[in-house]
VMD Tcl script that builds the backbone (N, CA, C; Angstrom):
set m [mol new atoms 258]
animate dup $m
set s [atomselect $m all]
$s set {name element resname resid chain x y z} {
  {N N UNK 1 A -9.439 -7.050 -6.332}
  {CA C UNK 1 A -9.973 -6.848 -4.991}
  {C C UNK 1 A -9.663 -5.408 -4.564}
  {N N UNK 2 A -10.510 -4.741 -4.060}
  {CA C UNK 2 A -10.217 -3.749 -3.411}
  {C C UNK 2 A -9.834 -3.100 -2.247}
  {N N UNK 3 A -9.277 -2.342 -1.550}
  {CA C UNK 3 A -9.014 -2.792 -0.441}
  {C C UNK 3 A -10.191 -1.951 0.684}
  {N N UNK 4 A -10.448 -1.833 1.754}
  {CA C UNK 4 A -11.249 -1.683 2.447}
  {C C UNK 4 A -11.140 -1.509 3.522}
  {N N UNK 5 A -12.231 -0.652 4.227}
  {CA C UNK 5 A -11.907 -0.348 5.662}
  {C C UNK 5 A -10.488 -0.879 7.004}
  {N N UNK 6 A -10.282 -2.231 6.688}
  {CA C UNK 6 A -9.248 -2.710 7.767}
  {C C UNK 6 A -8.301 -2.629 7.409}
  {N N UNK 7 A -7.845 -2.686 6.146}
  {CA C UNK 7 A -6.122 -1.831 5.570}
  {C C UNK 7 A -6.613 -0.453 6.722}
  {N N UNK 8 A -7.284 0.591 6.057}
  {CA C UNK 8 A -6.785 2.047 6.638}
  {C C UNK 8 A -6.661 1.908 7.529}
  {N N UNK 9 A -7.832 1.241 8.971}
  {CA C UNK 9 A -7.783 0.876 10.254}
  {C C UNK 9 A -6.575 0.520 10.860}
  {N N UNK 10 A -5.897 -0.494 9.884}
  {CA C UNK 10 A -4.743 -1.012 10.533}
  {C C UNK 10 A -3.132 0.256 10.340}
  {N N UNK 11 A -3.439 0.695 9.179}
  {CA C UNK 11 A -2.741 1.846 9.022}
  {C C UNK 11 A -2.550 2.976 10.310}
  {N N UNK 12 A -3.721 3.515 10.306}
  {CA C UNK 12 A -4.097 4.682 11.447}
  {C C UNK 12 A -3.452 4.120 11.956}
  {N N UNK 13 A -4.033 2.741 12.949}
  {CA C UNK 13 A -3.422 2.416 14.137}
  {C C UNK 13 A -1.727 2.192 14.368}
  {N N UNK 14 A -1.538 1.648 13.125}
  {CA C UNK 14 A 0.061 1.584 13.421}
  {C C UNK 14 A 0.967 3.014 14.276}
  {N N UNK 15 A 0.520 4.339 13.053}
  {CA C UNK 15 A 0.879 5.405 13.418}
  {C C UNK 15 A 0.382 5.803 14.737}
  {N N UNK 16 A -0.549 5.911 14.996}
  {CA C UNK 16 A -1.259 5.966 16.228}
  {C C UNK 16 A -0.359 5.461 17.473}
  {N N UNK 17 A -0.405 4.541 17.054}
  {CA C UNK 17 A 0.865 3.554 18.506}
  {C C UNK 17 A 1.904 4.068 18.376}
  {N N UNK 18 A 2.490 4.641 17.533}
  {CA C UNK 18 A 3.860 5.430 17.361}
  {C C UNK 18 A 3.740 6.612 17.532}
  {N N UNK 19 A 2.694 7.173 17.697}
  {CA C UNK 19 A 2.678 9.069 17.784}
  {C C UNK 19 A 2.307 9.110 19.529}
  {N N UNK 20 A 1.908 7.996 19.906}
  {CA C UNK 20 A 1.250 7.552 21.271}
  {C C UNK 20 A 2.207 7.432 22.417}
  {N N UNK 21 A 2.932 6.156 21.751}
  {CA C UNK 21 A 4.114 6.091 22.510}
  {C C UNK 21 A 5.933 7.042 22.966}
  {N N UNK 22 A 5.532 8.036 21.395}
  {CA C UNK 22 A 6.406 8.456 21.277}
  {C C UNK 22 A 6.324 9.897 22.216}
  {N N UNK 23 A 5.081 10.299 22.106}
  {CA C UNK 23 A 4.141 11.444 22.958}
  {C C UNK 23 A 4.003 11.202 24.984}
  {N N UNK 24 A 3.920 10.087 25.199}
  {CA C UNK 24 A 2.832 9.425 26.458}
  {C C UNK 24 A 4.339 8.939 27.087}
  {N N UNK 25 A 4.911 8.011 26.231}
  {CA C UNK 25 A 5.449 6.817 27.038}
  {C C UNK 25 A 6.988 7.684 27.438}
  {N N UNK 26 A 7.416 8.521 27.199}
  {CA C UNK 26 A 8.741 9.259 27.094}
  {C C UNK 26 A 9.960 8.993 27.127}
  {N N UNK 27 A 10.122 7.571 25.994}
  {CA C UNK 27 A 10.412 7.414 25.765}
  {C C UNK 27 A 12.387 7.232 25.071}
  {N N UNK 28 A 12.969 7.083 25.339}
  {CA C UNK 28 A 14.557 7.628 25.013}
  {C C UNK 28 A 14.520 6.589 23.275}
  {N N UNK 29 A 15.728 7.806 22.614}
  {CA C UNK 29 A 15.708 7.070 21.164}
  {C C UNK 29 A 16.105 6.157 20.923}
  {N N UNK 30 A 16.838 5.037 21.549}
  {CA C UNK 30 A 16.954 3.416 21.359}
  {C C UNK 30 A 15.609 3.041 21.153}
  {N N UNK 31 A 14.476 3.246 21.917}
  {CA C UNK 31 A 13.273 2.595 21.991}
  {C C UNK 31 A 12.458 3.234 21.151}
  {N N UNK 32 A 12.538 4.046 20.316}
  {CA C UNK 32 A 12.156 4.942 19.774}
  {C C UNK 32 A 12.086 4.803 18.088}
  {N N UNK 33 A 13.375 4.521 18.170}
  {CA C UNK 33 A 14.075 3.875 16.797}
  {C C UNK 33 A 13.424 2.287 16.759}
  {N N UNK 34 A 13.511 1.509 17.955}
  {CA C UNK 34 A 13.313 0.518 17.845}
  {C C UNK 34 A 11.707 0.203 17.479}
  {N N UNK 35 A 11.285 0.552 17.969}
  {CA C UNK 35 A 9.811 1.120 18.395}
  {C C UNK 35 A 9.375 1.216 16.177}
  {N N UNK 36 A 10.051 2.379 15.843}
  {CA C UNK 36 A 10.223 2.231 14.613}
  {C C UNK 36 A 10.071 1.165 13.657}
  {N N UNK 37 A 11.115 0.558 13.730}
  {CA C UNK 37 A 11.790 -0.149 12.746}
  {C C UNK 37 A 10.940 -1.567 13.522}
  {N N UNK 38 A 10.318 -1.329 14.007}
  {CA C UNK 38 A 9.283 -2.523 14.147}
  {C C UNK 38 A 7.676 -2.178 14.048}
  {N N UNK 39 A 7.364 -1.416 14.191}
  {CA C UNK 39 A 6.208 -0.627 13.433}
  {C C UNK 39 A 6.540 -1.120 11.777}
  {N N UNK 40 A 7.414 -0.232 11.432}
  {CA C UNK 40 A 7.632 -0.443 9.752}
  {C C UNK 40 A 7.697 -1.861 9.555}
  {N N UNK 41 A 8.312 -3.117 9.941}
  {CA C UNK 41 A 8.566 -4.347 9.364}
  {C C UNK 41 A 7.140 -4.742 9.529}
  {N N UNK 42 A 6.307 -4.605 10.288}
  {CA C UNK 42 A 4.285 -4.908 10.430}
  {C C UNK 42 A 3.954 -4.047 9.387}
  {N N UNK 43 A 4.161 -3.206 9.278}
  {CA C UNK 43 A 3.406 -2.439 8.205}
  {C C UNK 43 A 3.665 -3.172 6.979}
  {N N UNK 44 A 4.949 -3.285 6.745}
  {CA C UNK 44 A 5.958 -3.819 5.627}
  {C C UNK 44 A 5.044 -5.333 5.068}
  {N N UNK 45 A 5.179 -6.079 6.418}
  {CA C UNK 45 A 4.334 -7.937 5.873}
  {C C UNK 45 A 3.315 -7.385 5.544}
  {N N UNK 46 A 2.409 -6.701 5.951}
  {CA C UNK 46 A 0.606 -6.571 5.658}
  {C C UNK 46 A 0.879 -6.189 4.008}
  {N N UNK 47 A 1.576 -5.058 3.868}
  {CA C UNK 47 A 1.635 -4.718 2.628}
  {C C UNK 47 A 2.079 -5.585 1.657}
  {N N UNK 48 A 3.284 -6.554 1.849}
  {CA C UNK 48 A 3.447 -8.494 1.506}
  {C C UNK 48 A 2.619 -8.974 1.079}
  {N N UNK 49 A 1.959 -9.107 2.199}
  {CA C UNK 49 A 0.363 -10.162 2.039}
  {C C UNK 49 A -0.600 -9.673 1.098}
  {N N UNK 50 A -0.471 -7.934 1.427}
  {CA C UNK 50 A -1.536 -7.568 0.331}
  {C C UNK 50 A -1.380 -7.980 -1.425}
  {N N UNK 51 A 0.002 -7.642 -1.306}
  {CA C UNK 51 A 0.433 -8.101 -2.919}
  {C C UNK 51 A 0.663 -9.327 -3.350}
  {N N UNK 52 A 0.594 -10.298 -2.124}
  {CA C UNK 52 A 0.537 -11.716 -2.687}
  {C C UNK 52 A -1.286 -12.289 -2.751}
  {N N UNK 53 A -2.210 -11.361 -2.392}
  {CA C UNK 53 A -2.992 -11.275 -2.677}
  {C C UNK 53 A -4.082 -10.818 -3.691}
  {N N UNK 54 A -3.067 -9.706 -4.189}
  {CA C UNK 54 A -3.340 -9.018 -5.520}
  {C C UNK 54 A -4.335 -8.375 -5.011}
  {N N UNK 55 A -4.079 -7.909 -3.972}
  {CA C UNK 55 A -5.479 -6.430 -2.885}
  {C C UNK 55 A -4.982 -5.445 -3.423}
  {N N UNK 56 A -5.141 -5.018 -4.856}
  {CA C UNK 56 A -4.529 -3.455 -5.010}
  {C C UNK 56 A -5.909 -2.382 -4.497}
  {N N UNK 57 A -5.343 -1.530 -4.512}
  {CA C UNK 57 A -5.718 0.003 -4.481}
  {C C UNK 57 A -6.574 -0.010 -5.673}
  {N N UNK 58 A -7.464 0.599 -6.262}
  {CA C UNK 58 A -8.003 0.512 -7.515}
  {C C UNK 58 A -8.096 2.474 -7.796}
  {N N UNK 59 A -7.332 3.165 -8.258}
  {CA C UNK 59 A -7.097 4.483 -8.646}
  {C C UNK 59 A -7.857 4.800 -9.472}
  {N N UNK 60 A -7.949 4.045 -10.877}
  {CA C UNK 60 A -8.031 4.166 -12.256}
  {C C UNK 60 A -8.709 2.942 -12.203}
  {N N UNK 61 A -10.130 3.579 -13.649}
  {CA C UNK 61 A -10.895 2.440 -14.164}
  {C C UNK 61 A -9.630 2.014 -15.421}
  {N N UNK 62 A -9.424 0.542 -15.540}
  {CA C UNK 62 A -8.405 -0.038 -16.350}
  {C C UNK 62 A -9.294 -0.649 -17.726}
  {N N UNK 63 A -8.884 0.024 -18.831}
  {CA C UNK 63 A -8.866 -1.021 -20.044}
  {C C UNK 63 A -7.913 -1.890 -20.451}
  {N N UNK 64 A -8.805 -2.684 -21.155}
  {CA C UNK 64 A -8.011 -4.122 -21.514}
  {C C UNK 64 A -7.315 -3.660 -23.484}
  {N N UNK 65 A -6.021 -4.174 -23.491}
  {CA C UNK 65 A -5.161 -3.931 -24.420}
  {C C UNK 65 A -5.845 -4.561 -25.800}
  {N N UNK 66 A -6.324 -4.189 -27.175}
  {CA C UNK 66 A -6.733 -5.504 -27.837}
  {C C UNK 66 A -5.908 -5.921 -28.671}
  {N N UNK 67 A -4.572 -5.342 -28.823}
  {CA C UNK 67 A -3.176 -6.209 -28.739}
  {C C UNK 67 A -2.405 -7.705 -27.852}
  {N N UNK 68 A -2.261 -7.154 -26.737}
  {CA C UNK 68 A -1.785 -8.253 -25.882}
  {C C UNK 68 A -2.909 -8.624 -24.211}
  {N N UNK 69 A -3.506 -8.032 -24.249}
  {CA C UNK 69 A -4.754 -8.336 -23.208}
  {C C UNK 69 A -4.293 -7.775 -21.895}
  {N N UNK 70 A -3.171 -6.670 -21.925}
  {CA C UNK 70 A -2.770 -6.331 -20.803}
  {C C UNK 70 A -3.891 -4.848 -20.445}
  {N N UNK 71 A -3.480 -4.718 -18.950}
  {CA C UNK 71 A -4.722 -3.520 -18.798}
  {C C UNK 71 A -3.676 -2.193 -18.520}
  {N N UNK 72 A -4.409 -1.288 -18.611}
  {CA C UNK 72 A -4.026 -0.097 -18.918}
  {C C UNK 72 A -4.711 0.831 -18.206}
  {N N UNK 73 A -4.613 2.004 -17.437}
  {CA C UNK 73 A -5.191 2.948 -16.756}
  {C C UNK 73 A -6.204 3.638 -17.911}
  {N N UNK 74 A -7.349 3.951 -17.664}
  {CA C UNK 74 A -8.256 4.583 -18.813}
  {C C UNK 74 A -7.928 5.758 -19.593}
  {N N UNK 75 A -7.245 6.695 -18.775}
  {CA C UNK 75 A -6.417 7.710 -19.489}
  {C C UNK 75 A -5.701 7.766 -20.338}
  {N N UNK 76 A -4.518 6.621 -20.385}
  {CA C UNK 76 A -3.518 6.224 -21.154}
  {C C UNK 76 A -3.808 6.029 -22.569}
  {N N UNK 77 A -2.764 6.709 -23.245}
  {CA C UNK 77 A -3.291 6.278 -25.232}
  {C C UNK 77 A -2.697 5.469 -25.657}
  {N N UNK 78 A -1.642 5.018 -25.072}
  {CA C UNK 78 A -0.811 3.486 -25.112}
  {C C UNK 78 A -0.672 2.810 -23.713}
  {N N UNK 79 A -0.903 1.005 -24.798}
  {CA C UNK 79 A -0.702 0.227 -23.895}
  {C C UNK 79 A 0.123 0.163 -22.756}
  {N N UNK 80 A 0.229 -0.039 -21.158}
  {CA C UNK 80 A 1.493 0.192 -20.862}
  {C C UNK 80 A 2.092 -1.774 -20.606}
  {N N UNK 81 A 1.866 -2.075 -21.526}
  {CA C UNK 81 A 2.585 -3.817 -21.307}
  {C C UNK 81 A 3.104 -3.958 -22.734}
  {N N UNK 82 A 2.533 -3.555 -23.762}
  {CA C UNK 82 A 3.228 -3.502 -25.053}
  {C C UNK 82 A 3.785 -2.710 -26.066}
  {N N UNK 83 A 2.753 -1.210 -25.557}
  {CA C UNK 83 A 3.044 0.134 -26.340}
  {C C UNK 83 A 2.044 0.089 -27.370}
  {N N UNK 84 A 0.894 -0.721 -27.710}
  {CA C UNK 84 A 0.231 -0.180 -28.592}
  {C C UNK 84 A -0.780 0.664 -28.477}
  {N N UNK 85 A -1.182 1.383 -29.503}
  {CA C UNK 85 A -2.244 2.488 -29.045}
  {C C UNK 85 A -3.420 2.046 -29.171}
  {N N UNK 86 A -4.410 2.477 -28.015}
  {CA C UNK 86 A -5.805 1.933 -27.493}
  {C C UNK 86 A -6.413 2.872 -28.331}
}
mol reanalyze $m
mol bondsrecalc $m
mol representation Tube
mol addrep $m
């Protein structure tokens, strides 16, 4: 799966609310920090969910190993699940 418009959306926005509040609301650094470290733990589950979803990023077109059937970035001259050469 790839991931798509509402990952970045939700990204931006996280930062957004933190560059917002940290800018606008004037905030003192208890709330600031806090403000933080709760931004990051939302960011943190989505990114959870994504990997219990197997929503990667797709960087690299991947070949398949014809050793052990593992995939491999297309660049790569060895497998990276067994070491044999593609």
């Amino acid at each position: 799966m790839r991931l798509e418009w509402p990952v970045y959306a939700f990204s931006a926005g996280v930062f957004l609310v933190f560059a917002l509040s940290v800018q606008f609301l004037s905030l003192g650094t208890d709330a600031i920090v806090g403000l933080f470290v709760l931004l990051t733990v939302a960011y943190a589950w989505v990114a959870w969910v994504m990997i219990k979803q197997k929503a990667v990023l797709e960087l690299h077109n991947y070949i398949t190993c014809n050793t052990c059937g593992g995939l491999t970035p297309s660049q790569g001259k060895h497998c990276m699940n067994c070491g044999a050469e593609l």
